[in-house]
C-alpha positions in Angstrom: -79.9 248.9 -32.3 -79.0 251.1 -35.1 -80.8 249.7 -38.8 -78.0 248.9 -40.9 -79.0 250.2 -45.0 -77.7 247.9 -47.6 -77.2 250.7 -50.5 -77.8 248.4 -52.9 -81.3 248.3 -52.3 -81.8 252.1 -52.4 -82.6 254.1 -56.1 -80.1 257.2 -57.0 -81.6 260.5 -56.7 -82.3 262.3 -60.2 -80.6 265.4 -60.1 -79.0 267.9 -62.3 -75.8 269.9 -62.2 -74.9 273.0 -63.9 -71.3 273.7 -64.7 -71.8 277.8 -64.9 -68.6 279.3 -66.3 -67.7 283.4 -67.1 -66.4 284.7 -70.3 -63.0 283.9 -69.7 -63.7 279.7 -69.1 -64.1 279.8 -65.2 -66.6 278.2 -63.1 -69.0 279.2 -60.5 -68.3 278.2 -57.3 -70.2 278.4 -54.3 -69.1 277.3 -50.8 -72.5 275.0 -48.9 -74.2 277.1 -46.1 -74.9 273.7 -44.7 -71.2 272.0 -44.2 -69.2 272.6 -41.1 -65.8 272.3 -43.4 -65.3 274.8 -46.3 -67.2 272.7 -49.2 -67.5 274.2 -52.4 -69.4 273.1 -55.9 -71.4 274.0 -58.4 -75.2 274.7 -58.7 -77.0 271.2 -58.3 -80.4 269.7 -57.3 -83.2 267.6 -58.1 -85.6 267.2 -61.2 -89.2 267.7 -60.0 -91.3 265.4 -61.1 -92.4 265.5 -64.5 -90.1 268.4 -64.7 -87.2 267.8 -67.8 -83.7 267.8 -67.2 -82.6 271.2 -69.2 -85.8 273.2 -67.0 -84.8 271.6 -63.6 -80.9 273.1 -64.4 -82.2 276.3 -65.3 -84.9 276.0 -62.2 -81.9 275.0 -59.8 -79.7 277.8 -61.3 -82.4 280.7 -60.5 -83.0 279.0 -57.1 -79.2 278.7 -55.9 -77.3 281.6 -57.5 -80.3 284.1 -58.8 -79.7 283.9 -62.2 -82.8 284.0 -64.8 -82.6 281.9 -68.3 -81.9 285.0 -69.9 -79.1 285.2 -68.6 -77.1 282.9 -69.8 -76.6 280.8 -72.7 -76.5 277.2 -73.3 -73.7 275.5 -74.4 -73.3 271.7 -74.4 -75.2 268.9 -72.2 -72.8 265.5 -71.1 -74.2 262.8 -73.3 -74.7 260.3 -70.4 -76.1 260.4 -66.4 -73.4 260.4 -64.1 -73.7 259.0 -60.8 -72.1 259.0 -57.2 -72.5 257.0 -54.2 -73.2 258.6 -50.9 -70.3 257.9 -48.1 -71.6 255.4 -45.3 -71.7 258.2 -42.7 -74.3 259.4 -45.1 -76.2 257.1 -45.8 -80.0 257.2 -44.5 -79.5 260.6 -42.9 -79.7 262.6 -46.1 -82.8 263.2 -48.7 -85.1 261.1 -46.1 -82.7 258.2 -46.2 -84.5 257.2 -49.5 -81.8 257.1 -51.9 -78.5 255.3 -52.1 -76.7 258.3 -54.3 -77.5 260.9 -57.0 -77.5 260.5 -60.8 -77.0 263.3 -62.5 -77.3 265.3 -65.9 -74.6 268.0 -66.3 -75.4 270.7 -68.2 -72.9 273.5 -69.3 -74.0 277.5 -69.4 -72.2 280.3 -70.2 -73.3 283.3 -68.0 -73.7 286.5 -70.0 -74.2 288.8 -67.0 -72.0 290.7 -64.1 -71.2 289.7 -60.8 -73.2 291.9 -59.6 -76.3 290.4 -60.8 -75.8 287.2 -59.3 -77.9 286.9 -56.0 -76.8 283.3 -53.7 -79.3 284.9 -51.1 -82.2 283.5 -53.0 -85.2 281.9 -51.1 -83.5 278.3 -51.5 -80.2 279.1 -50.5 -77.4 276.8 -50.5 -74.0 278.9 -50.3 -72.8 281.7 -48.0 -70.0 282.8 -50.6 -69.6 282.2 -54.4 -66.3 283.3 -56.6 -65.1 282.0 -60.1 -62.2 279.4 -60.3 -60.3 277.2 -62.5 -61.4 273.7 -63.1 -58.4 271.8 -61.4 -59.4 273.9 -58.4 -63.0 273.6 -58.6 -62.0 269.6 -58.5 -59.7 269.9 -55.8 -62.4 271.9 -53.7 -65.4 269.3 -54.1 -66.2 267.1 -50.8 -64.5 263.4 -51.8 -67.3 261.3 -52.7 -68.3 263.9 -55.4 -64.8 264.0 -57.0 -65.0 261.4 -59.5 -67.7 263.2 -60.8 -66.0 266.6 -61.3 -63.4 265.4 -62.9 -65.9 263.2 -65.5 -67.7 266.7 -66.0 -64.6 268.6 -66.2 -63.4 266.4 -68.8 -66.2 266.2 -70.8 -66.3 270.2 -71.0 -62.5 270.9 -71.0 -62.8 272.5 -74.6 -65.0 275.2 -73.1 -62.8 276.1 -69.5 -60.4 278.1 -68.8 
């Protein structure tokens, strides 16, 4: 018999996200290695522990799309933790089954280098293809469960994309 997980009983996962956008106000996008379906998003992952939120973006940044620090440039932070529920077909299966969800910290960078410098074959790779979009598509292109959560991000940033 298959062990049911009552979600309620399971911690979100801190995490961060990093809404990475080009000179003209588009954002990074980068389609999972891992899904079977086109899925695309931006750079995300988890805070170490005793690691900051503002280091683990920059960390998850250099680790997903091979962009250093000084390469970009900081521009706002969401004021609050945003959080999403995993799907039930999810549930247990991912992150060791130990969390019910991710909360996140969203952090917004401006990139300051060339397209050519950005590197998704990094040693943690998560995406097989990256390209820059507009925000309305980068919400229509998340997997479901994370949508609410682009479009709180892209409305707290909308002054800054395209």
């Amino acid at each position: 018999m298959e062990r049911v997980i009552d979600p309620e009983t399971l911690p979100y996962r801190p995490c961060v996200g990093i809404v990475l956008i080009n000179r003209e106000g588009l954002i990074f996008a980068g389609q999972r290695i891992d899904s079977p379906v086109p899925a695309w998003q931006m750079p995300q992952g988890g805070i170490d522990e005793g690691e900051k939120p503002r280091e683990a973006a920059l960390r998850e940044l250099w680790e997903e799309t091979g962009i250093p620090a000084e390469r970009v440039e900081f521009v706002a932070k969401a004021p609050d933790w945003v959080t999403y529920d995993l799907p039930p077909e999810l549930l247990g299966k991912v992150w060791g089954g130990k969390y019910r969800g991710q909360r996140q910290k969203w952090f917004l960078y401006r990139y300051l280098g060339t397209d050519e410098e950005v590197g998704i074959g990094t040693d943690h790779a998560e995406f097989s293809c990256w390209r820059w979009i507009g925000a309305e598509e980068m919400v229509a292109a998340i997997v479901p469960f994370k949508r609410a959560v682009y479009e709180e991000v892209v409305a707290i940033f909308r002054p800054y994309l395209a």
